[in-house]
N, C-alpha and C positions, 0 to 999 in steps of 0.2 A: 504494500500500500504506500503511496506518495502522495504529497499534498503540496502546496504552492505556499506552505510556512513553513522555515527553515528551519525554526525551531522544534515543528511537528515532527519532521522528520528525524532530526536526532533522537528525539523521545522514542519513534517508531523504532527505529536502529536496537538502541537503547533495550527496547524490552523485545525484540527479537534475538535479541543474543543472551538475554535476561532467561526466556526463557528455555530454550536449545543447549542453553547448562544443565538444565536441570531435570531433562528429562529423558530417563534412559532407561532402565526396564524397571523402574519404580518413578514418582515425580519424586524430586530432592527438593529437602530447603535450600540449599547452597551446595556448590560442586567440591567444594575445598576444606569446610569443617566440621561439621556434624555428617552432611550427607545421610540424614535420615529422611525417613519415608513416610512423614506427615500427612497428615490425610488430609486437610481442608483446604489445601491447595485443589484437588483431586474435582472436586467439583467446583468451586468457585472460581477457578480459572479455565474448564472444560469450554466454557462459552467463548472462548479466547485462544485458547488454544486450538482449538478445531480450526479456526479460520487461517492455521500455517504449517497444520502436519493432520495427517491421518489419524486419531485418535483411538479406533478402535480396537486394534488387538492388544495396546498398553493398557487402555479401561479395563478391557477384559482380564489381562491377566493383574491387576489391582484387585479386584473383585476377587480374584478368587485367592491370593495373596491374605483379604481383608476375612474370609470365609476361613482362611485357618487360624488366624489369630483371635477370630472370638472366643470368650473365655465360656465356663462353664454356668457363669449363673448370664449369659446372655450380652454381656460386656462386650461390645468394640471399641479397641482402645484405640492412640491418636494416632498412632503410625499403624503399617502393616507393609511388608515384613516388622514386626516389632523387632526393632535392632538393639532398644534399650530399654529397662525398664524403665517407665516414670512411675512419678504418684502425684496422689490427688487430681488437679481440674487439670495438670498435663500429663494423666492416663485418662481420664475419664470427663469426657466433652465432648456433647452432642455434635457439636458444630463440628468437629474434627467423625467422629463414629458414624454419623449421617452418612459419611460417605456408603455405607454398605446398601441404601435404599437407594440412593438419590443417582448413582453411577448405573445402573439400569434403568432410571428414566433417562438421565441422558443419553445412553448410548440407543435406547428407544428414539427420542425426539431427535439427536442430530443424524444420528445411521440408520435410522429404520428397524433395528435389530433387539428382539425381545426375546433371544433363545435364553439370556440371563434370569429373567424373572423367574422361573421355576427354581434354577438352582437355587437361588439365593432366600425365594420366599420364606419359607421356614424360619431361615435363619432373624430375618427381618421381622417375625413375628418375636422371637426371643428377645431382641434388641429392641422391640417396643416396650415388652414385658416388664424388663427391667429397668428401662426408663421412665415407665410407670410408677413403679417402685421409689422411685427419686421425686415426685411430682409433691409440690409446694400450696396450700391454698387452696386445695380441690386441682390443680392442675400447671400451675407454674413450674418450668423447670429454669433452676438458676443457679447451680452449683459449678458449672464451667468457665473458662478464658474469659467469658465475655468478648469483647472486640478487644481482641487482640492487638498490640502494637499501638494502641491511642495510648498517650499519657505513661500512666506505669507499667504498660505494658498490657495486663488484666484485670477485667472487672466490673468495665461499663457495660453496666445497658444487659447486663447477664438474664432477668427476667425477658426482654422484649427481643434478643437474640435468639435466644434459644429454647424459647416456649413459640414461636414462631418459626424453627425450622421444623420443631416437634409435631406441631401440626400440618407443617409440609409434607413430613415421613408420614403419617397416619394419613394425608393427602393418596398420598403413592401407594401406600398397599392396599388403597380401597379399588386404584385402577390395575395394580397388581392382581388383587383377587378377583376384579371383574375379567381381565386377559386368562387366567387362568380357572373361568367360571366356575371362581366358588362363591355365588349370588348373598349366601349367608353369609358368610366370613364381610364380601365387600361392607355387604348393609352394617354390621360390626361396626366395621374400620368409620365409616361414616360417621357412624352417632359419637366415637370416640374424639373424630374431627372436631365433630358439633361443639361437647364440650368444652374442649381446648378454648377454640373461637371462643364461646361464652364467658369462659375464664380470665382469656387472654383481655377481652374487653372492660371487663367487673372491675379487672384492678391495674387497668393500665390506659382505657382510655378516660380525657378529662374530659369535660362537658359542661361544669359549672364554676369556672374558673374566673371570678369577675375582672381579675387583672391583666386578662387575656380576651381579646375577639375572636378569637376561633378555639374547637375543640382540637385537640392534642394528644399524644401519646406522653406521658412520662414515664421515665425509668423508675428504677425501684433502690438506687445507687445511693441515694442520704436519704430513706423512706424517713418519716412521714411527710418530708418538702419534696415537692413539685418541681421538677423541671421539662425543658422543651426541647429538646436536640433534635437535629435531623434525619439523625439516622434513626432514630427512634419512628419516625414518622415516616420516613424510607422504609421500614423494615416492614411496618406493617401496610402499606402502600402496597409493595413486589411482591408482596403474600399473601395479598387480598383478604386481610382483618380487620377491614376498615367495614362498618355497614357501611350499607348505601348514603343513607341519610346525610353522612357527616365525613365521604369523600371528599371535598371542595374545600370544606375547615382544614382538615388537615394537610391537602396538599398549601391551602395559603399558610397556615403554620410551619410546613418545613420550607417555602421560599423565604418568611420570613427569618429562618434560623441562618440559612445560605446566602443571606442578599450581601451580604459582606463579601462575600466571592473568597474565604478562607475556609479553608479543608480542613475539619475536623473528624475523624475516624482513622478508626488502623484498619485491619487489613480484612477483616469481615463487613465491616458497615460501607467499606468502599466502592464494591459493583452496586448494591442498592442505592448506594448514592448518586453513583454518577448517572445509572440506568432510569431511575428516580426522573433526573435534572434533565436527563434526554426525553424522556415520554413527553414534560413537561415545557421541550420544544427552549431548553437553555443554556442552549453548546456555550453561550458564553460565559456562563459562571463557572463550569468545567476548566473553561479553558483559562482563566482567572485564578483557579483554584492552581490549573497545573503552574502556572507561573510564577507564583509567589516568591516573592523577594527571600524573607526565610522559610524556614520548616511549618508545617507540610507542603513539600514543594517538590513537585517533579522536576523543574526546569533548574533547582537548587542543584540534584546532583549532577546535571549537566552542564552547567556553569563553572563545578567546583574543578570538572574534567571526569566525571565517570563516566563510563562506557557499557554500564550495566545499574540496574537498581539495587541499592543497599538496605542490608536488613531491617532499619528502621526510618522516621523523618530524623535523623539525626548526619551533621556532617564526617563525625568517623563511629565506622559500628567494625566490628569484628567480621562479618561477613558484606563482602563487594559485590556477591552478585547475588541474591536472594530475590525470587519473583514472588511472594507472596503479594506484595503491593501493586501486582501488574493487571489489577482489573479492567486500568481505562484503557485498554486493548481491545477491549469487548466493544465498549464506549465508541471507540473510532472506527470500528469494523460498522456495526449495526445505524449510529446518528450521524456520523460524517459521513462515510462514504454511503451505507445505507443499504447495507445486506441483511436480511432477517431471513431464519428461517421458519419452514412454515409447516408443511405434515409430512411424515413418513422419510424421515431424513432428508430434506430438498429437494423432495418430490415438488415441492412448492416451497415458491419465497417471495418474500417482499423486499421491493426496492422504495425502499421512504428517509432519504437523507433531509438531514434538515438545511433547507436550500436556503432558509433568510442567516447561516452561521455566516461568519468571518472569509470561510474558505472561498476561492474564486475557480479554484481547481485540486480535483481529486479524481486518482483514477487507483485499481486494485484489481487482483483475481485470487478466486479461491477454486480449489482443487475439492467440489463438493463429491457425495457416491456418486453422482449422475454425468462426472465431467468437471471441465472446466466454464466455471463464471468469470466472466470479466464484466468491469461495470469502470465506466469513466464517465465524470461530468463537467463541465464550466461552464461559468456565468458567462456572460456574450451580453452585453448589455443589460434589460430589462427582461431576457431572457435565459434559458437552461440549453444546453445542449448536452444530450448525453448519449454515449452507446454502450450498448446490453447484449452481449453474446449468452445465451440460456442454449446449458446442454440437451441431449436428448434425450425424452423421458422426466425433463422438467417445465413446470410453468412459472412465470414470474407476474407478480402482478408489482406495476409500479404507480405509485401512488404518487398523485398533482399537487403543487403549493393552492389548488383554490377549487371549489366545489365546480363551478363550470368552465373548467380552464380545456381551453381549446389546445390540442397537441397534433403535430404532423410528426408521422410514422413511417421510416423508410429502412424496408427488411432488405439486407444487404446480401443479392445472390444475383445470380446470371439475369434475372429480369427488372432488380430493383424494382420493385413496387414500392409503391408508396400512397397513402392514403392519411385521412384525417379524424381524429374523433373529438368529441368534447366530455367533459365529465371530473368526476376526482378521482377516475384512476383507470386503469389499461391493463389487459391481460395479454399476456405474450405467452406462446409455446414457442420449440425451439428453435433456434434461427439467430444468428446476428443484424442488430437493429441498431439505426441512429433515429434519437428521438427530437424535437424542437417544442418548447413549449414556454410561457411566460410566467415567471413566477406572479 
């Protein structure tokens, strides 16, 4: 991927080499110190990774790496291979143990591939069990990391992190046991869902808070005060915990937490952030964030001269090349350039870059199951030009800056066609395409 900011581009550099250290028949924290086999990289960087290597047969064999380390009362611990013992919330954190559900829906959603779910179910049943077992308040879990890497390291935001992936995993083995029709078990997982959410709302969202205009998420981090972070409201945003009601409150309360354009999270609350800020159509505060004068600051270690991301916002840490921090990878894959994918591994995707960002020009391809995508865009005046090569076996649907925005359409083969639609969006099958259209 390349962009017409100079600066982007180092950072691109930056975390492709960031993370190509780290990934070799386990994901590593770092190639040179520990070299352990952490697990919350495993999925919170899978959205990110996928868009510069093949990902599936390293998932797979994680999976089943993560299948012999679980213990006997149901425990997945943070690493797999476990190469070391730890204790306490650095053995035992959902956020890190998740990986053993969460790595067959991804390997589901980006490759199409569900032969894992059987294996692993059971075991995911165990690991509910005893996660259960830990549950706080009728259903809080908060005894892990927390968000990692902010501040001292662990402990923010530990209810609203990971009572929210908790009910992600109970999310997953309800479509687990519907793929592998067992209708009772799913209906189970469901109502267990149900609770969570219930829970998750009773003591986490605010709603009568007079010294605030909108409703909120607080942490649980100096109970019985109140606070308003972003990623608290990120988290439960990208996990859809929010009701209906009192989605709008809280996306204005976490712009309000961000309009500073300074980065506050370590290394879990960061994809929710950034992906958060992009739904929300605000590459510029991302991009504000990445640039910060000091820490947290992406453009900070490329300033200082590093050529890789270091293991904390700090300017010397013990490990130089650590990708845990490298979620806005995802961030510039999917809102700048503006790849998403869609069902059945990219069987289907969408092309929806945020066209009013900074950027003037961007262009990228990714190596999906279906082929090669390539996707280039620039501005051209008051207008978009862009062209879409979609492999075979896939459709793309690319989405307009405006409900009736008129676009010219010319499929690039022996007869050039060319034709025009109006609309907010355009379906493409395979073929290479140059589009014209005005924002």
């Amino acid at each position: 991927m390349k962009t017409d900011k100079e600066d982007v581009n180092a950072l691109l550099s930056a975390l492709k080499w960031t993370f190509s250290s780290n990934l070799f028949s386990y994901h590593t924290d770092c190639p040179q110190i520990e070299k352990f086999a952490w697990l919350e990289v495993t999925h919170l960087l899978a959205p990110a990774t996928q868009y510069m290597w093949n990902m599936e047969s390293l998932y797979t064999k994680i999976l089943d790496d993560i299948l012999d380390a679980q213990e006997r009362s149901g425990l997945i611990p943070t690493m797999a291979p476990e190469m070391r013992y730890m204790c306490g919330p650095l053995h035992d954190t959902i956020t890190w143990g998740c990986a053993l559900i969460l790595i067959p829906d991804i390997l589901q959603r980006y490759y199409g591939i569900t032969k894992s779910i059987a294996k692993m179910y059971r075991a995911g049943e165990r690991y509910m069990a005893y996660i259960k077992g830990k549950e706080r308040f009728g259903g809080l879990i908060e005894h892990g990391l927390g968000d990692w890497g902010r501040g001292i390291a662990h402990g923010n935001a530990q209810a609203n992190i990971e009572t929210a992936i908790y009910h992600e995993c109970l999310l997953c083995m309800s479509r687990f046991a519907s793929h592998l029709n067992l209708d009772d078990e799913k209906k189970s997982w469901e109502k267990e869902a149900k609770r969570i959410y219930d829970v998750y709302n009773k003591h986490l969202l605010v709603t009568d808070d007079p010294s605030r205009p909108h409703a909120y998420y607080t942490s649980r981090d100096d109970y019985p005060n109140r606070d308003c972070d972003a990623v608290c409201q990120a988290l439960a945003l990208q996990f859809n915990m929010v009701p209906e009601a009192h989605i709008s409150a809280v996306q204005a309360s976490f712009l309000s937490d961000v309009s500073d354009g300074k980065l506050r999270s370590g290394e879990i609350g960061l994809r929710y952030l950034f992906n958060t800020l992009g739904d929300l159509g605000r590459s510029d505060l991302v991009l504000q964030m990445a640039r910060q004068e000091e820490h947290p600051s992406y453009m900070r270690f490329l300033r200082r001269g590093e050529t890789t991301l270091l293991e904390f916002w700090q300017d010397e840490c013990r490990s130089k090349c650590h990708d845990m921090l490298g979620s806005i990878l995802e961030w510039f894959y999917v809102y700048v350039l503006g790849l998403k994918v869609g069902e059945k591994g990219w069987r289907t995707f969408t092309v929806a870059p945020d066209y009013h960002s900074e950027f003037g020009t961007v262009e990228g391809e990714f190596e999906s199951p279906y082929g090669m995508i390539g996707l280039s865009w620039s501005k051209i005046g008051s207008g978009i030009e862009m062209k879409l090569s979609v492999p075979v076996g896939s459709t793309a649907m690319v989405v307009l800056p405006k409900d009736n925005c008129h676009v010219l359409i010319c499929r690039q083969r022996s007869d050039d066609k060319e034709w025009a639609e109006q609309g907010n969006r355009v379906e493409l099958e395979h073929g290479a395409y140059a589009l014209h259209f005005s924002i």
